[in-house]
VOGU-3710 file (C-alpha; in Angstrom, 3 decimals, decimal comma):
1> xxxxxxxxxx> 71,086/87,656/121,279  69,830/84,152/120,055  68,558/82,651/122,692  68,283/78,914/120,673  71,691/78,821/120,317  72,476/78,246/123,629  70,628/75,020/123,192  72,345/73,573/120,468  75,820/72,206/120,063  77,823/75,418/119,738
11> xxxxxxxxxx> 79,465/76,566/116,427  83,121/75,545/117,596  82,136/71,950/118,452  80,449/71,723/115,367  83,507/72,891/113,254  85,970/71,082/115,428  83,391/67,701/114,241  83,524/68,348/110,607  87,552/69,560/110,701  88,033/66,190/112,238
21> xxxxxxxxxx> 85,458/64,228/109,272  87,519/65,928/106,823  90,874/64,705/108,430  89,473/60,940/108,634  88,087/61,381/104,857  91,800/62,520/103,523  93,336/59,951/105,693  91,147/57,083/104,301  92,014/58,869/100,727  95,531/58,334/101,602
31> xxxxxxxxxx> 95,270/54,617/102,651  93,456/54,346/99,442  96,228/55,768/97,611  98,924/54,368/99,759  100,450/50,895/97,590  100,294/52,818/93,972  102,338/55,431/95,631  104,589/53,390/97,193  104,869/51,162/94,535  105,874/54,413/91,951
41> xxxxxxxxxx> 108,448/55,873/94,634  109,988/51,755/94,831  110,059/52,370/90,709  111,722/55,506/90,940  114,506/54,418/93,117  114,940/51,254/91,430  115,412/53,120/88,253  117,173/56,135/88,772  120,508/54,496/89,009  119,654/52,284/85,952
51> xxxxxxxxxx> 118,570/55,111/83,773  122,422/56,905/84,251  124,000/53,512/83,667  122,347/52,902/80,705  122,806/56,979/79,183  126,956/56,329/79,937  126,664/53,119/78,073  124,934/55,237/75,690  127,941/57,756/75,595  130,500/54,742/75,468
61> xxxxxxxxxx> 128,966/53,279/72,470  128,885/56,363/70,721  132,468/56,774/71,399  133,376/53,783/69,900  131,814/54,911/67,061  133,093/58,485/66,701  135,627/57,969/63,799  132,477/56,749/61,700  131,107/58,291/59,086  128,006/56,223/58,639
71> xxxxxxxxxx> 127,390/54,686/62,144  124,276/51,305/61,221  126,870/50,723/57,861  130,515/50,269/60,135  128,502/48,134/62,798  127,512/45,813/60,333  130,406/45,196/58,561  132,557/45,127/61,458  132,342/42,381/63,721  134,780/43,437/66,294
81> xxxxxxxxxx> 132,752/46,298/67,193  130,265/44,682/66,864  131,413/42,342/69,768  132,860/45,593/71,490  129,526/47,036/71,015  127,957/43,602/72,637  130,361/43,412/75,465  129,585/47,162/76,831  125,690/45,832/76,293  126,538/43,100/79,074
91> xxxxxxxxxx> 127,613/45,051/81,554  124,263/46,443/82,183  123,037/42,809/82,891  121,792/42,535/85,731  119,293/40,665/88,187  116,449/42,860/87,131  117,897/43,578/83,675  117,498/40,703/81,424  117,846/42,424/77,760  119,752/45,249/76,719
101> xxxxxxxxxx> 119,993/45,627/72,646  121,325/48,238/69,928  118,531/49,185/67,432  118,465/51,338/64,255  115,049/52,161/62,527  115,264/51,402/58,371  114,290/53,436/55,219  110,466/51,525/55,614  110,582/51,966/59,305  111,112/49,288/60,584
111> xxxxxxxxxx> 113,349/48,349/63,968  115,777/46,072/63,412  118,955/44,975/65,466  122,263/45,777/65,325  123,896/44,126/68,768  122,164/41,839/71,500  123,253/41,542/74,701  120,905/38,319/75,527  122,121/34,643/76,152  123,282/32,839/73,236
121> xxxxxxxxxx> 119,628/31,033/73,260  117,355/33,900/73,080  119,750/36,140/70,948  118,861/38,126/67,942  120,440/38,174/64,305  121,704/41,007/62,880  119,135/42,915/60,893  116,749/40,513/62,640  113,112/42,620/62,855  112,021/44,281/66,128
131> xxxxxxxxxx> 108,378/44,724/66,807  107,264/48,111/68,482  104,140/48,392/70,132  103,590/52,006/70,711  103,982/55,464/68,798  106,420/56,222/71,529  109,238/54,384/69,541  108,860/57,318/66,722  108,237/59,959/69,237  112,124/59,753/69,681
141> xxxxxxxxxx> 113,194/60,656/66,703  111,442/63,633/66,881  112,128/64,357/70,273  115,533/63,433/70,104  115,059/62,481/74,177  115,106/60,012/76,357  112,041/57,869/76,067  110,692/55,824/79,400  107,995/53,597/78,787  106,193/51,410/81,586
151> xxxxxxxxxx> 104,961/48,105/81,164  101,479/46,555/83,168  102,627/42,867/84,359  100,512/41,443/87,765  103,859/40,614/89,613  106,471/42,722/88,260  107,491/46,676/87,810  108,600/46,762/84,270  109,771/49,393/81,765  111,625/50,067/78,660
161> xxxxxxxxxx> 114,665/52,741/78,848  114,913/54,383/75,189  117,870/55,834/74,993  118,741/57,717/71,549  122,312/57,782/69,877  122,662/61,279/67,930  124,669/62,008/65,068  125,037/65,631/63,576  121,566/66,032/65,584  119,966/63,046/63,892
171> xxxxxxxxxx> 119,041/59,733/65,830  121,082/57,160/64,244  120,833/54,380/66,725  118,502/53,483/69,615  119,984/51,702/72,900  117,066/49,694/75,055  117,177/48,795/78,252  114,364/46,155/79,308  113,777/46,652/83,712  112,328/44,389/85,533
181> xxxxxxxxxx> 111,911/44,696/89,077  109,819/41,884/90,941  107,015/43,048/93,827  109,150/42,048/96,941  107,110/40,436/99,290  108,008/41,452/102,064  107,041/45,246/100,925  104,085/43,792/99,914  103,490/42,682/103,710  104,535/46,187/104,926
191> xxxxxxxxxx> 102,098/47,893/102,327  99,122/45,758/104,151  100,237/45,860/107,686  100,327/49,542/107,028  96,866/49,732/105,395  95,085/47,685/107,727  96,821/49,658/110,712  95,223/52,892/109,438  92,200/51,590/108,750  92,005/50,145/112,033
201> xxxxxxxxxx> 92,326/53,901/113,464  89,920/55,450/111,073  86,995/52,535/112,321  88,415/53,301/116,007  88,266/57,402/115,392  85,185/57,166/113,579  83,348/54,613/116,650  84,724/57,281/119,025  83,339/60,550/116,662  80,005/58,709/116,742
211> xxxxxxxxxx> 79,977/58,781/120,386  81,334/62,227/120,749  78,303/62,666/118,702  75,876/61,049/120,669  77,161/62,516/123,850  76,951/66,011/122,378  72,958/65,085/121,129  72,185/63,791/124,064  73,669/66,615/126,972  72,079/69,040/124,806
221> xxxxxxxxxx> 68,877/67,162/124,383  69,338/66,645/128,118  69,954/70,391/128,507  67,316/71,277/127,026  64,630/69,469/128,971  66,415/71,281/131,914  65,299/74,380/130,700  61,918/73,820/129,122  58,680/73,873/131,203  57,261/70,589/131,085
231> xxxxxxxxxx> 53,530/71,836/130,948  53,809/75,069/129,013  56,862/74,274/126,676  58,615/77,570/127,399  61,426/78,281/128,878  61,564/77,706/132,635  63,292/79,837/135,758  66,576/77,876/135,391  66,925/79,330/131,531  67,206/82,780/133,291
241> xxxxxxxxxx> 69,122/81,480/135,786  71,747/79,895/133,536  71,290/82,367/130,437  70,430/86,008/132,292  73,692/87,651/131,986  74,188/86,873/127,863  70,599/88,724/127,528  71,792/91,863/125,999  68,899/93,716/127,776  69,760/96,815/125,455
251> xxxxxxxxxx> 67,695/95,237/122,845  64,639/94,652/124,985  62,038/95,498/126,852  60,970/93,510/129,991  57,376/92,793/131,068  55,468/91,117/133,313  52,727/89,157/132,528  50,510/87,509/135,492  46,933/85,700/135,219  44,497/87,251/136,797
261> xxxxxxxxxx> 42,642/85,386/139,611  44,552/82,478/138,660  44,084/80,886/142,402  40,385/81,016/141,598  40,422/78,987/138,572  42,202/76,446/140,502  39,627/76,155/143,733  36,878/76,416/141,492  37,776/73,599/138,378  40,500/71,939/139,960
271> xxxxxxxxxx> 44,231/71,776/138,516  43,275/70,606/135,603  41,382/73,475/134,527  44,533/75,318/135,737  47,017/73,266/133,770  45,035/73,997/130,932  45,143/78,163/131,281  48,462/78,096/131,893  49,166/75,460/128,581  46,776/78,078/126,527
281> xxxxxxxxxx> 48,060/81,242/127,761  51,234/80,011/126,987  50,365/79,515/123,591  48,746/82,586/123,580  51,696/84,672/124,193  53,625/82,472/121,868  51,778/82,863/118,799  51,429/86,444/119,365  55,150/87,418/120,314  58,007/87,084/117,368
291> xxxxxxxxxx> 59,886/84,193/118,138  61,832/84,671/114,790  62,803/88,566/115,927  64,201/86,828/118,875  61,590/87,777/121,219  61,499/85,318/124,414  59,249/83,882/127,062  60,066/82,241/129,618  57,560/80,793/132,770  58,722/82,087/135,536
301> xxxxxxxxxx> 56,748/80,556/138,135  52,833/79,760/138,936  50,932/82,157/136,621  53,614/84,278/135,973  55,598/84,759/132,552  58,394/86,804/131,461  58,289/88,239/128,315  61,292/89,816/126,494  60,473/91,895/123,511  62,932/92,919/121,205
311> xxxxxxxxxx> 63,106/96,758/119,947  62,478/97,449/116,327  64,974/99,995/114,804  64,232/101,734/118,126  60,350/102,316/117,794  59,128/101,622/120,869  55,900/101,954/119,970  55,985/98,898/117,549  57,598/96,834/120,521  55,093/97,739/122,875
321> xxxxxxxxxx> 51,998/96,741/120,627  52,843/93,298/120,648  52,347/93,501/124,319  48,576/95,257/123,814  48,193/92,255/121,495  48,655/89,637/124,087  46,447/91,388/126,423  43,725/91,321/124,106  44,332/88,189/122,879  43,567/86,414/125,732
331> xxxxxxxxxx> 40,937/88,979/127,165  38,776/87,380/123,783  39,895/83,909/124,289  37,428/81,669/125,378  39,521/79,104/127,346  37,167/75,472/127,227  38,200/73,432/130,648  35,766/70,876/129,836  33,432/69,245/127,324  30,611/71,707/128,806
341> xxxxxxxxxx> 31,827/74,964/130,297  34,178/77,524/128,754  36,003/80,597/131,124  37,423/83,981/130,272  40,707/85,565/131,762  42,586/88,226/131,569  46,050/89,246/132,471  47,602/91,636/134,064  51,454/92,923/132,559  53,992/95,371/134,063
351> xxxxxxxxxx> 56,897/96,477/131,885  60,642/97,930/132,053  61,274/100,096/128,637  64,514/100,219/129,422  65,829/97,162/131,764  69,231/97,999/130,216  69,186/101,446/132,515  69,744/98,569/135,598  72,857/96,746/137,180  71,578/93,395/136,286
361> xxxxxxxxxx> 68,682/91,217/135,499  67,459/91,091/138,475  66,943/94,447/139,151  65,516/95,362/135,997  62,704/92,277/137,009  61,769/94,037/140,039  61,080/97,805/138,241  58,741/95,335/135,893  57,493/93,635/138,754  56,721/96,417/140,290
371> xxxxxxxxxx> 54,570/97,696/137,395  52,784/94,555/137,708  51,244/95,580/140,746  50,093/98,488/139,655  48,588/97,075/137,198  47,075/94,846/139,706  46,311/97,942/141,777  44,523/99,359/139,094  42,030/97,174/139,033  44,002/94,142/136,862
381> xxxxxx> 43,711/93,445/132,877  45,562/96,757/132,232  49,491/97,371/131,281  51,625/99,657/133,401  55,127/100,614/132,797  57,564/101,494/135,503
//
């Protein structure tokens, strides 16, 4: 048993505290996150639709064109399909589409136009040169696939739909479809509300974790004081009282350890003198027991101190040393009450080898308190086991 650990915030709370961090940490990653996202799945709607429209168009074109044996050639020197061509372009007009166009790429690569859907104003010539701004234009006729490519504007969603017109598995012609799709305020407004919503319960949930924090510092803080002997700084009778039935007493042994003619000290240099055996004896037994094996004292009233001793791979011979230490280590003390005179004690210590042999606690106590006085029968400064 760890006897600390009952004096800190348990392991539960403490993952239950940083489950709860990492939930506020994704969250504010997710509010973060939250308008790109919603603008892409807005984009993705918006599109979907469009992209179909404009692959049937696709299809219809190439119908048109199915009897030809050199597809850029017939367009041009046809100008009824060419206006056939043009009026299949216009039905994919829209609000949000502004410019949809038949392309074909030359023998020096270069885009030109073969059919513009546009208003009369803003219409190009046949053969009229189209500027490409990205390798993505090429990548088609390699690919042979459909070829989206987004556009960065401040108020607007735009993108380019690429869609390729095959002939005996060779891109002939190139149909483009130029989306536009404004920011809509209003989604804008929900985006915000949204974000400033969550935000508001992350500041709320992390105001109340910091208090949840505090609260936990302080009762434990709090709880400790409870058990921790003001004067000696070792645990007090209420530890025992709170913490006696998680000792696992088959890992100890008990003793006793009482100051010897304490009552004299106290008649004959006043409390203070007292105060200060008790502090050094204290310190004493500290110093000399392993706190890191475990071991624990605790003062259990007046001039009396429990010590539990933990057994080492079941030598009990080890275990019991350390109490012959503390028995000599204070025997050769000298303990200085004042700036003049200096006193020597001695203690004596019953022990319980095996308090685990009892019903309880309690019970193994008494067999080491019984030990005690015969230790104190003996004629004091000696160690007696029950």
């Amino acid at each position: 048993m760890n006897n600390r650990k009952f004096l800190q915030i348990t392991p539960l709370k403490t993952l239950v505290t940083f489950f709860f961090v990492a939930i506020l940490s994704f969250l504010l990653y997710e509010v973060l996150n939250l308008e790109q996202r919603v603008e892409k799945n807005m984009l993705d709607i918006s599109t979907s639709d469009v992209l179909s429209i404009t692959k049937n168009n696709a299809n219809s074109i190439k119908q048109l064109l199915k009897k030809s044996d050199n597809y850029i050639e017939d367009i041009k020197g046809d100008e009824l399909l060419q206006k056939r061509i043009e009026n299949k372009l216009k039905l994919l007009i829209t609000d949000n589409i502004q410019y949809a166009y038949l392309l074909y790429r030359d023998k020096k690569n270069t885009f030109r136009f073969l059919a513009d859907a546009s208003k009369p104003d803003e219409k190009a010539l046949l053969d009229q040169k189209f500027d490409v701004d990205s390798k993505h234009w090429f990548d088609i006729y390699i690919k042979k696939k459909t070829e989206i490519i987004q556009h960065e504007f401040l108020k607007t969603l735009s993108i380019s739909f690429i869609v390729p017109i095959l002939k005996d598995n060779s891109v002939e012609l190139l149909l483009v479809v130029d989306f536009s799709l404004k920011k809509v305020e209003n989604i804008n407004g929900i985006i915000t509300l949204m974000k400033n919503g969550i935000i508001a319960i992350l500041l709320i949930s992390i105001l109340f974790l910091s208090v949840l924090l505090f609260q936990m510092f302080s009762y434990n803080k709090v709880k400790k004081s409870i058990f921790i002997d003001p004067l000696t700084q070792v645990y007090n009778r209420h530890y025992l009282e709170e913490y006696q039935d998680k000792i696992e007493l088959k890992d100890y042994i008990l003793a006793v350890v009482d100051i010897d003619f304490f009552k004299k000290v106290n008649d004959t240099y006043g409390h203070d003198a007292g105060d200060i055996v008790l502090k050094k004896t204290a310190e004493i037994i500290s110093h000399t027991i392993r706190v890191s094996n475990d071991d624990i004292i605790v003062r259990f009233g007046g001039e009396e101190f429990i010590v539990l001793i933990r057994k080492t791979d079941g030598n009990e011979q080890i275990t019991t040393s350390v109490l012959h230490r503390i028995l000599i280590n204070i025997q050769e003390y000298h303990f200085k009450i004042n700036i003049k005179e200096w006193i020597k004690i001695t203690v004596s210590i019953g022990v319980n080898l095996t308090p685990n042999k009892s019903d309880n606690f309690t019970e193994a106590f008494k067999l080491a308190d019984n030990a005690l006085y015969k230790a104190k029968e003996n004629g004091r400064n000696n160690i007696q086991i029950a």
